[in-house]
VEXDREN-2710 file (C-alpha; in Angstrom, 1 decimal):
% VEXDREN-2710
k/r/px/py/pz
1/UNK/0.0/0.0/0.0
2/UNK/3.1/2.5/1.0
3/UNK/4.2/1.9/-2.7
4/UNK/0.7/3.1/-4.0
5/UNK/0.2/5.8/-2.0
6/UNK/4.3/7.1/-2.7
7/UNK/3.1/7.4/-6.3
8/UNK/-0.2/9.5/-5.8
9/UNK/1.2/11.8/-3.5
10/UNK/4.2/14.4/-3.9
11/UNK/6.8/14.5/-1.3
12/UNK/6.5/17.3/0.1
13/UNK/3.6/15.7/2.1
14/UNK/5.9/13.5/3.6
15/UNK/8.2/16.5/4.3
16/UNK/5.1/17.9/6.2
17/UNK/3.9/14.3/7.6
18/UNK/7.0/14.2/9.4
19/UNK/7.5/17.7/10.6
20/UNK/4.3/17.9/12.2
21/UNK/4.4/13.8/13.5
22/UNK/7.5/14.9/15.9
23/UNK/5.7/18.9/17.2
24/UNK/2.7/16.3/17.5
25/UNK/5.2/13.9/19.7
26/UNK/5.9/17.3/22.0
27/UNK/2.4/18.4/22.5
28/UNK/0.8/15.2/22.5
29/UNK/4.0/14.1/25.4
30/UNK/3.2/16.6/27.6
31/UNK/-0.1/16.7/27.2
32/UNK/-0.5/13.1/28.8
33/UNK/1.4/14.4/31.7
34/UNK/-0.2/17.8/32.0
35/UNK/-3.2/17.0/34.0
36/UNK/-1.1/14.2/36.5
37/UNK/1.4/17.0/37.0
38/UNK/-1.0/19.5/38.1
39/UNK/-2.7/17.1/40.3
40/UNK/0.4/15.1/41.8
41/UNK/1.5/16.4/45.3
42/UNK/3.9/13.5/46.0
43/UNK/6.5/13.6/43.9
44/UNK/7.1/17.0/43.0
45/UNK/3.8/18.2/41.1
46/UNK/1.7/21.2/41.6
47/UNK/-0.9/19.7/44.4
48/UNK/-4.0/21.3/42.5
49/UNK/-7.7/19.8/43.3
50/UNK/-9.3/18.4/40.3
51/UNK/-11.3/21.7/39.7
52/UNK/-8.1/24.1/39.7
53/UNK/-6.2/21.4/37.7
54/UNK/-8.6/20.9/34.8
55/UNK/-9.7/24.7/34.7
56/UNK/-5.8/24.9/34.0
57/UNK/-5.4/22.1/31.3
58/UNK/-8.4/23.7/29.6
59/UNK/-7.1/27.3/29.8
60/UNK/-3.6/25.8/28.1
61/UNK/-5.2/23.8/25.3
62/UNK/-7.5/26.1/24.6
63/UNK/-4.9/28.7/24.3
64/UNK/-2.6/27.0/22.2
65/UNK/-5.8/26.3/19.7
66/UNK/-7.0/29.9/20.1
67/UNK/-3.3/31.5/18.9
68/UNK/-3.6/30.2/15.9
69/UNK/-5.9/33.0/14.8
70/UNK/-3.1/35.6/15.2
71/UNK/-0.5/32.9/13.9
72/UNK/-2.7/32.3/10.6
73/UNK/-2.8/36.4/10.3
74/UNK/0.9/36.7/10.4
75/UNK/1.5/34.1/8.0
76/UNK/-0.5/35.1/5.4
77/UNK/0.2/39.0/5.8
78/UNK/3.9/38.8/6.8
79/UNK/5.5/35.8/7.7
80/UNK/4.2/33.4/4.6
81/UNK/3.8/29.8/5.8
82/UNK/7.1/27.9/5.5
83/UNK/8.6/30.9/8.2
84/UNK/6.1/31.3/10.6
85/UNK/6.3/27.2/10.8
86/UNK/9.8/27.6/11.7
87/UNK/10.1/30.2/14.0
88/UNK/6.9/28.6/15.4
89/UNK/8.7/25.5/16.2
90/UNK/11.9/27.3/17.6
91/UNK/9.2/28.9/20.1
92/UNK/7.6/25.6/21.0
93/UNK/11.1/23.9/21.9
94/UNK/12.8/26.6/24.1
95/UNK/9.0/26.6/25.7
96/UNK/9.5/22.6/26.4
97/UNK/13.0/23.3/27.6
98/UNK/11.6/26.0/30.2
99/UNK/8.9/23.3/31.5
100/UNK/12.1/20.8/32.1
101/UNK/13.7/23.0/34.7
102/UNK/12.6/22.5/37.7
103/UNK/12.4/26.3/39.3
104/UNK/8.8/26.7/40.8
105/UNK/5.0/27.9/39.6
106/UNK/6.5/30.8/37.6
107/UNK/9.2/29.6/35.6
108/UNK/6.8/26.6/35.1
109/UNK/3.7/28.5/33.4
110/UNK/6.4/30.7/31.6
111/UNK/7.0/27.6/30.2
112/UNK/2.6/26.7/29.3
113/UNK/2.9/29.9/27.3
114/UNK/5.9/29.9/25.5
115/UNK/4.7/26.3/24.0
116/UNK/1.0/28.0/23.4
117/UNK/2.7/31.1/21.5
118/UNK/4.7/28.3/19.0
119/UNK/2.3/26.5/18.4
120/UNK/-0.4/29.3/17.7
121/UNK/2.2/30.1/14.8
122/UNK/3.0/26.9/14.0
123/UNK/-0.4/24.7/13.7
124/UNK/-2.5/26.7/11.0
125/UNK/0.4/26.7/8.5
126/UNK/1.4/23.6/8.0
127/UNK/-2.1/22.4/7.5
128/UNK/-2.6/24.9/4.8
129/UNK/0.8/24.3/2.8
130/UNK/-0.7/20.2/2.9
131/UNK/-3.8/22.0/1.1
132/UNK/-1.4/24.1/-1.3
133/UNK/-0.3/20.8/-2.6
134/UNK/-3.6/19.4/-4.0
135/UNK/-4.8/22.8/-6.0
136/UNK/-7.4/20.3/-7.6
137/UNK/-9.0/19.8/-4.2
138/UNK/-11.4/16.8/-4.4
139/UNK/-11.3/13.2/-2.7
140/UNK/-7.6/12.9/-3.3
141/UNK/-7.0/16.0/-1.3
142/UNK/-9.1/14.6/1.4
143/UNK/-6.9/11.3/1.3
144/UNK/-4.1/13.3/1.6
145/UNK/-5.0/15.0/5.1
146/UNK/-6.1/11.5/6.4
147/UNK/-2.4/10.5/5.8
148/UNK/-1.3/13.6/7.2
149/UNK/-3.7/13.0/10.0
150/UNK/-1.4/9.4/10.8
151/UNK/1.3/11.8/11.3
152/UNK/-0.2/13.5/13.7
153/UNK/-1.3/10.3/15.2
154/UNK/2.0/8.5/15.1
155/UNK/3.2/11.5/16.9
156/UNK/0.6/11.7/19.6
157/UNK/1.5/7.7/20.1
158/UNK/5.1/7.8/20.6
159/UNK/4.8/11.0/22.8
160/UNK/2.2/9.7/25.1
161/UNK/4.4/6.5/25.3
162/UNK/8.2/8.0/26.1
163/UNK/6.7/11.2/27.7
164/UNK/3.7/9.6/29.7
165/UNK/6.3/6.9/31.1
166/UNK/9.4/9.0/32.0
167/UNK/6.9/11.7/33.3
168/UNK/5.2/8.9/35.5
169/UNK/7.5/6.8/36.3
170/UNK/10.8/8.4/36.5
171/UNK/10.6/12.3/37.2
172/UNK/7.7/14.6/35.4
173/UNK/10.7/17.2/34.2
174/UNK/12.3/14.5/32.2
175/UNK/9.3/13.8/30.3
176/UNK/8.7/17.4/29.9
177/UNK/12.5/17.6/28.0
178/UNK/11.7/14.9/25.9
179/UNK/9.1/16.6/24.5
180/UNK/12.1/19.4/23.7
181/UNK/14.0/16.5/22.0
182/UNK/11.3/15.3/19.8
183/UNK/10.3/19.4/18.9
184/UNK/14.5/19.7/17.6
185/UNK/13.7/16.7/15.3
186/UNK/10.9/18.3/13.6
187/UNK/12.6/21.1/13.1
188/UNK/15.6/19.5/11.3
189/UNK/12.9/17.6/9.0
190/UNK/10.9/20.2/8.0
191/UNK/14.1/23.0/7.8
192/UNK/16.2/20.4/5.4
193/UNK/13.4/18.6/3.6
194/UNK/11.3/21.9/2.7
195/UNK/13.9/23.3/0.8
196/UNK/14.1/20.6/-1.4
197/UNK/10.5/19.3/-1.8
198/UNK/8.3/22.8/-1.2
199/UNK/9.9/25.3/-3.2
200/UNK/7.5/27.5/-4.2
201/UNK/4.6/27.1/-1.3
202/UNK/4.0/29.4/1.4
203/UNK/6.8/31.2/0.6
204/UNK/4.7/34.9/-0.1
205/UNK/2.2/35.9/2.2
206/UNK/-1.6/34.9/0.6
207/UNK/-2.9/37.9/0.9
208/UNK/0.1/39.5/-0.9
209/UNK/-0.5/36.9/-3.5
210/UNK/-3.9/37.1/-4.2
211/UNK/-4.0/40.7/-4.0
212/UNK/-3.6/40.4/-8.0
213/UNK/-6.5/38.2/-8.4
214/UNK/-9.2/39.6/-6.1
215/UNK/-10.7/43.1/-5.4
216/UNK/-9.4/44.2/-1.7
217/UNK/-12.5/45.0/0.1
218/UNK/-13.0/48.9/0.7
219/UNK/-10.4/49.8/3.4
220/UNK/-12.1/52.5/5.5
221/UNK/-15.3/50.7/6.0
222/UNK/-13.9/47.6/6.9
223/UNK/-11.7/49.6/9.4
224/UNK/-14.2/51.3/10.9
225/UNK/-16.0/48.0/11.1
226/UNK/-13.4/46.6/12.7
227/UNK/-12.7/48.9/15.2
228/UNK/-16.3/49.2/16.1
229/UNK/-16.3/45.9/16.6
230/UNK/-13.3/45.6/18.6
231/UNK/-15.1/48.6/21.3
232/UNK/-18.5/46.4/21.4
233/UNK/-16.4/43.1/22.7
234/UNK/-14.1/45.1/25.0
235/UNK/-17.2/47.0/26.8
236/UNK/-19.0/43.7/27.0
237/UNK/-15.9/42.1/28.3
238/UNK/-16.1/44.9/31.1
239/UNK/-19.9/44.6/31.7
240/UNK/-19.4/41.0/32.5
241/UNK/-16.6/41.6/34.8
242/UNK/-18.1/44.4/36.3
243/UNK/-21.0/42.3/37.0
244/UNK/-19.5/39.3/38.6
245/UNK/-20.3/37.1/35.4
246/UNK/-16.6/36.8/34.8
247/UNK/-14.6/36.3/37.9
248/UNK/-10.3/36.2/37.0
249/UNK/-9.2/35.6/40.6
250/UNK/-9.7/31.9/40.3
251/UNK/-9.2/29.4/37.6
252/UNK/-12.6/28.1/37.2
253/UNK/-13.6/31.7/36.4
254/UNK/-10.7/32.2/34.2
255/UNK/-11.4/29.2/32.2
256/UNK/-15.2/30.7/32.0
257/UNK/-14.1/34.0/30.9
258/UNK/-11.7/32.8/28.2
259/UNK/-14.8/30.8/27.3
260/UNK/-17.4/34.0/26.2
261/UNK/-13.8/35.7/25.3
262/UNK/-13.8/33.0/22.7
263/UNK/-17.2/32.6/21.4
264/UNK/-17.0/37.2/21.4
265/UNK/-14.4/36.6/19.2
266/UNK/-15.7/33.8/16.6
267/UNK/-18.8/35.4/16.2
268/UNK/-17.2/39.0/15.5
269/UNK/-14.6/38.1/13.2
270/UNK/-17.2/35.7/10.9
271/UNK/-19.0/38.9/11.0
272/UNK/-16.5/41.0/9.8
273/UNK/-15.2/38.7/7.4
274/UNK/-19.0/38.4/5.8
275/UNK/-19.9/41.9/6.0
276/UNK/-16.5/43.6/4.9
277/UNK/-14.2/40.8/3.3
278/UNK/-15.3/42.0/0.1
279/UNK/-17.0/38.4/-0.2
280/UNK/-19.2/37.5/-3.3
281/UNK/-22.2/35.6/-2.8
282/UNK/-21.0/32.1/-3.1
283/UNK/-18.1/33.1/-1.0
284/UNK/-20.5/34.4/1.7
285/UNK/-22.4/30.9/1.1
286/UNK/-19.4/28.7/1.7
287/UNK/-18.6/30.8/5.2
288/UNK/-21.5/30.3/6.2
289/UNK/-20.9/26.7/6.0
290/UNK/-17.5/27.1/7.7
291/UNK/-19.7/28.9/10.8
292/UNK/-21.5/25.2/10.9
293/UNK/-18.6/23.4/11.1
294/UNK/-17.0/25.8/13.3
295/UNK/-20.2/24.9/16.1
296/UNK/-19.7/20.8/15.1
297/UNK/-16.1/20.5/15.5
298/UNK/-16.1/23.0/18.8
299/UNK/-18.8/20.3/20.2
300/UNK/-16.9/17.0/18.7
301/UNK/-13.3/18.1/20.8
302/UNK/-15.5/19.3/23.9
303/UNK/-16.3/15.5/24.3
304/UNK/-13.1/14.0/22.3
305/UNK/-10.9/15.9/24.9
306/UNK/-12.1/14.3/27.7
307/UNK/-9.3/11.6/27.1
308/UNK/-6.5/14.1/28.9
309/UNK/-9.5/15.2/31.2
310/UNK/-12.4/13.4/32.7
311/UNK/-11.5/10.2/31.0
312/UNK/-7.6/10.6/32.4
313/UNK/-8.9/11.1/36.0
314/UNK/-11.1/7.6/35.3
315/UNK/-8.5/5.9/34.1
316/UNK/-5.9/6.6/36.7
317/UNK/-8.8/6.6/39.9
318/UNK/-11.0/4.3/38.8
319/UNK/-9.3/1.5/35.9
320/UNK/-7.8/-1.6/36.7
321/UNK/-4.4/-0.8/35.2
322/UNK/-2.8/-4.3/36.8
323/UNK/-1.3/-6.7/34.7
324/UNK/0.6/-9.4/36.7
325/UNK/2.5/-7.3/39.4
326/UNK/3.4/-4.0/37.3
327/UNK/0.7/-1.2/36.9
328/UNK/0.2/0.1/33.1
329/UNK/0.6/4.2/33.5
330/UNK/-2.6/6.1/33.3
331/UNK/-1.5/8.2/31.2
332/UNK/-1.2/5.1/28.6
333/UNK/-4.7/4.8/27.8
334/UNK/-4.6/7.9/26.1
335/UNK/-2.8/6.1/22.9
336/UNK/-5.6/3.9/22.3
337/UNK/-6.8/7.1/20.5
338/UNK/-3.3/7.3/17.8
339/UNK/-3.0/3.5/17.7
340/UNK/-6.5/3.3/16.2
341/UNK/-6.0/6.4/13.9
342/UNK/-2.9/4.8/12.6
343/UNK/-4.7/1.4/12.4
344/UNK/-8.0/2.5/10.6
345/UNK/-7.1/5.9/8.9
346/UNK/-5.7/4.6/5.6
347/UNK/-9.3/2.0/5.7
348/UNK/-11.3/5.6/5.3
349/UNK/-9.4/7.1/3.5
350/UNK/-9.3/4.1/0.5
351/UNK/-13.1/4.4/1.1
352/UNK/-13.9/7.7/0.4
353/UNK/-11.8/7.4/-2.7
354/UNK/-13.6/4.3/-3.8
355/UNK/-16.8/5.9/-2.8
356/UNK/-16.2/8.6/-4.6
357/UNK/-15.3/7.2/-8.0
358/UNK/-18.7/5.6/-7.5
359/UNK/-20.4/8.8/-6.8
360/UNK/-21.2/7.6/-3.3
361/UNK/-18.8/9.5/-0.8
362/UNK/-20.6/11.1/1.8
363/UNK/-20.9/14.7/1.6
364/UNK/-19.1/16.8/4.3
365/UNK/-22.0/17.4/6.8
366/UNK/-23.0/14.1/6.6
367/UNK/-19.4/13.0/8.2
368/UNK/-19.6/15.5/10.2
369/UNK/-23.1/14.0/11.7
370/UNK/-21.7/10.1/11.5
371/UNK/-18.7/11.7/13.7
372/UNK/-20.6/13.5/16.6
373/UNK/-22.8/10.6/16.7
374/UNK/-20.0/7.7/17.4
375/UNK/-19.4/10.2/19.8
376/UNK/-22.0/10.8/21.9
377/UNK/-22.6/6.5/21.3
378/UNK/-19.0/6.2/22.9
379/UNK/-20.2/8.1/25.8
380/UNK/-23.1/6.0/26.8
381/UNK/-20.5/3.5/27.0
382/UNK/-18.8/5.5/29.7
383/UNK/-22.2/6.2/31.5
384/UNK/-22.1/2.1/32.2
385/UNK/-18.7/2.3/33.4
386/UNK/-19.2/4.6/35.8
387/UNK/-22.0/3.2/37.1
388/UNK/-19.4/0.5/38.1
389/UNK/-17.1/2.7/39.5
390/UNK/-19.8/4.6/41.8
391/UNK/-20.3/1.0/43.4
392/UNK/-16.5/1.3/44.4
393/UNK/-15.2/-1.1/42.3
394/UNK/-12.7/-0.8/39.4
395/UNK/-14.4/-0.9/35.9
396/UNK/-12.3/-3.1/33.3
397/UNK/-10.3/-1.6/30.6
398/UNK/-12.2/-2.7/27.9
399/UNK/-14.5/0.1/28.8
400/UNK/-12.0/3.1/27.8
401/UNK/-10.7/1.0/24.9
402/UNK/-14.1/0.6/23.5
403/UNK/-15.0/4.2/24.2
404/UNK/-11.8/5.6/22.3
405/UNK/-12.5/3.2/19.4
406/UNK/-15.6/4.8/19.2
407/UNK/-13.8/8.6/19.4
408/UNK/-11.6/7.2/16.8
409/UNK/-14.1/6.9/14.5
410/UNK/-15.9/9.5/14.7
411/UNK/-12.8/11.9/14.8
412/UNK/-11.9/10.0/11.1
413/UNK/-15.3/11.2/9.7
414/UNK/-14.5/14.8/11.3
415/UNK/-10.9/15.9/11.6
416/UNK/-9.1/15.2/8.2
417/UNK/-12.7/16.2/6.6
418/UNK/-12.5/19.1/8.0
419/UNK/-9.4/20.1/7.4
420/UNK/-9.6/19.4/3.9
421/UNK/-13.0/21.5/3.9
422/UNK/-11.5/24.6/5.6
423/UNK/-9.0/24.3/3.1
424/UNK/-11.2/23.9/0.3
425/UNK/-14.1/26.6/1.4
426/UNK/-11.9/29.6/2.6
427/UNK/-11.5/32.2/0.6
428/UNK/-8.0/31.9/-0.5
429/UNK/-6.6/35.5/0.7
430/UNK/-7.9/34.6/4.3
431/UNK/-7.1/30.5/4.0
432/UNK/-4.7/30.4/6.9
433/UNK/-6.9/32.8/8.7
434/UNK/-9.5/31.0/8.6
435/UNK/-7.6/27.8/9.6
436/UNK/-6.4/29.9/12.5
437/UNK/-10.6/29.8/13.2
438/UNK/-10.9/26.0/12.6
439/UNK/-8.6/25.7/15.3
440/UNK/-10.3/28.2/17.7
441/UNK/-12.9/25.7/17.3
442/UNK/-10.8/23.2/18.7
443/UNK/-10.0/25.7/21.3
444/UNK/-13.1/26.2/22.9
445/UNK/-13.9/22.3/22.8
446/UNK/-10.4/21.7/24.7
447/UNK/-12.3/24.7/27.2
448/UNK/-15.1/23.0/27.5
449/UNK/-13.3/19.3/28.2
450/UNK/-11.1/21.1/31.2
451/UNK/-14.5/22.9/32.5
452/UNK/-16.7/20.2/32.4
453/UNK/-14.0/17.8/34.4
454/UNK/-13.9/19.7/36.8
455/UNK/-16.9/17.8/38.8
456/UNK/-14.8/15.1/38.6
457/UNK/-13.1/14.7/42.4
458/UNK/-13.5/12.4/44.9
459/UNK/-16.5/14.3/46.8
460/UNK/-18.5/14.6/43.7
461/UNK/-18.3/11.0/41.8
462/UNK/-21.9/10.0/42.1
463/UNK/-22.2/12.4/39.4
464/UNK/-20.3/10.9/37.1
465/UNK/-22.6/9.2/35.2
466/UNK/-25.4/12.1/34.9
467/UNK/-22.3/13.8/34.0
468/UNK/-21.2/11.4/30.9
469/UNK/-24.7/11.7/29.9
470/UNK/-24.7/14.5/29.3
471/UNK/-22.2/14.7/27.1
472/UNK/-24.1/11.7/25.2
473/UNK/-27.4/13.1/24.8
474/UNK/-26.2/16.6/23.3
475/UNK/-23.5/15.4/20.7
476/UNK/-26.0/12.7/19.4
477/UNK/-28.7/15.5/18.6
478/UNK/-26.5/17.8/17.2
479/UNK/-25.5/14.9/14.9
480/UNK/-28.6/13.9/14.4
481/UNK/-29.2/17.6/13.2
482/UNK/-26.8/17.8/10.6
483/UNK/-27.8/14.3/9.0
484/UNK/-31.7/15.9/8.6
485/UNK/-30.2/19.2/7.4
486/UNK/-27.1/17.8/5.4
487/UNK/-28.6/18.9/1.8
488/UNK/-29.4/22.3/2.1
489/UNK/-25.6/22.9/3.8
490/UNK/-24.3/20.8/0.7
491/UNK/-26.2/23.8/-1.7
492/UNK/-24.0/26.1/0.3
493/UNK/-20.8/24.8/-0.8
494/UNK/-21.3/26.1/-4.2
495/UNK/-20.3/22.8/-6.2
496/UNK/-17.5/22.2/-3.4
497/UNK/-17.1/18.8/-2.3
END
């Protein structure tokens, strides 16, 4: 299969495969860690309660999602893609090398940030050069980001297993500058092999580039637009302060203020983007349909990120983890999530193709709807294994794996698609831009997963399975939503598939 797919495909998507599989290895690493770090106080972590620890992890990777917006701006207005990728990845490793120093609270979120700021710059890009190699768009360009996609995943795997066990088992600093280690080596791949196999790509900032093939939308109105909309999100950021909606002296109410910070900021910039991006009316259309996808995908990672949340805290409190005498690290279960990306994602991606030269593949918001509702199916699973655990007994294993099967899945149907759709749907002088947004969905799902774990401590876990049911009931509908309403969003794309 390797053979086939070398001949479809150009090299520079291995060039890109690789590049982001080792900054996957980094963040992926230390994600599996984060969490257990926050909440160890016995051998050197933070000592946070569940609530303050999870209000944390979602405040990180919600911020690392959320920079992408202002790292897909300075890429396609003055960076171009192939630099802000590789100052983006500089930023990421010294911010992995600040986490690996063991000097305190301070020196350690100095560190959170650093690795947010990188990849903020780093993330957007390198999914839109994958895009610039498959001008014809189509089902080949979607096959392409599902083998990008195993990238990512064989990054997340080999992260969560040499970070996750030398963070566990040996000291959590040492898995923190592994992640530094595995950062270095994507930037040697992507520094030597773009120079030979992307020549040409992301080289000019987009909008400089398509300045000469579209009408710049009228400057002073879009200003004043702008700015006006920029006063109405700051005063409402103050009225909800000023009211006590917002409250920034804890991290729950941090977490909850980046939250409507978020969602202020989405829903202004589609607006500004529709009303003064100098659109036409198919363009307008296909935003539109980027605004739905925006609301599926932010929903879809709200309950896929669980795994470094609610589902970490179930599998290291309430899992039997023994096999024999040695105890499998918590943190472990997590890579049931890459190994069955790696195992199933070339399976979808042949069938979309073969679908599709049968005039058969499944349009965009009907993968969305398949995705969201494995989802909310894998949490009913979880509702039945935590009904074991509130008896006080260990719930088996097969439980998780099930459930992240399930996530697997679904995130197939949604995450490659997507991508490939942004891609595909943006209009091209805001393309990274609007990948930045893709990813701000992500941002406020990862906000979301850290909020709602938070009811997850030892005082509160009768809850848990009202809790996981949630989750079920409300990604299932939304699904079921798209699949009634999947036509009429397919008219939207203008002849896009």
């Amino acid at each position: 299969m390797s053979s086939q797919i070398s001949q479809k495909h150009p090299k520079g998507l291995y060039v890109l495969f690789f590049a982001e599989m080792w900054e996957r290895f980094s963040y992926y690493g230390m994600r599996a860690i984060l969490l257990l770090f926050l909440l160890d106080n016995i051998k050197g972590g933070m000592g946070m309660s569940a609530g303050e620890g999870t209000a944390i992890y979602g405040l990180y990777t919600a911020s690392v999602y959320l920079l992408t917006l202002p790292g897909g701006w300075l890429a396609d207005n003055i960076l171009g893609q192939k630099k802000a990728i590789w100052y983006g990845g500089i930023v990421i490793m010294l911010g992995h090398i600040i986490l690996a120093i063991p000097a305190g609270s301070a020196i350690f979120f100095l560190g959170l940030s650093t690795v947010a700021i990188g990849t903020g710059l780093l993330k957007p890009n390198i999914s839109s050069i994958v895009g610039e190699l498959y001008p014809e768009g189509g089902a080949r360009r979607d096959a392409a980001f599902s083998i990008f996609y195993m990238g990512i995943n064989l990054g997340s795997f080999l992260g969560i297993a040499i970070v996750g066990y030398l963070g566990e088992k040996v000291n959590w600093h040492m898995g923190f500058g592994a992640a530094a280690i595995g950062m270095l080596l994507g930037l040697i791949v992507f520094r030597y092999g773009s120079a030979i196999h992307l020549k040409g790509l992301g080289e000019v900032p987009s909008a400089r580039e398509a300045g000469e093939e579209v009408a710049a939308p009228a400057s002073g109105n879009s200003k004043m637009l702008g700015y006006g909309l920029i006063a109405l999100l700051v005063v409402f950021l103050v009225v909800l302060q000023s009211t006590g909606i917002i409250n920034m002296t804890t991290a729950q109410g941090l977490a909850q203020g980046a939250g409507i910070i978020i969602v202020s900021i989405s829903a202004a910039y589609f607006l500004f983007i529709l009303v003064a991006g100098g659109l036409t009316r198919v363009e307008k259309y296909r935003v539109g349909v980027l605004i739905i996808l925006f609301l599926a995908i932010a929903l879809f990672w709200a309950g896929y990120e669980q795994a470094g949340t609610s589902l970490q805290i179930f599998a290291e409190r309430h899992t039997q983890r023994m096999i024999g005498g040695w105890e499998v690290p918590s943190s472990w279960f997590q890579n049931f999530q890459p190994t069955f990306v790696l195992i199933f994602a070339p399976v979808l991606a042949s069938l979309w193709i073969s679908l599709s030269s049968k005039n058969r593949n499944p349009s965009i918001p009907v993968k969305f709807a398949m995705g969201l509702i494995l989802l909310g199916l894998s949490f009913f699973v979880m509702v039945a294994a935590s009904n074991i655990a509130v008896k006080g007994e260990l719930a088996s294993p097969f439980f998780l794996t099930f459930t992240y099967f399930l996530h697997t899945i679904g995130e197939l149907c949604v995450s490659p698609v997507g991508l490939s759709s942004y891609t595909k749907l943006a209009p091209k002088r805001y393309v990274s831009q609007l990948m930045g947004i893709w990813f701000v969905g992500a941002s406020l799902g990862n906000l979301i997963a850290g909020l709602f774990a938070g009811g997850f401590d030892e005082s509160n876990i009768m809850q848990m399975p009202a809790l996981f049911n949630q989750v079920a009931i409300i990604t299932t509908i939304f699904g079921l939503i798209l699949l009634v309403f999947w036509k009429p969003i397919k008219g939207w794309m203008g002849g896009i598939h």
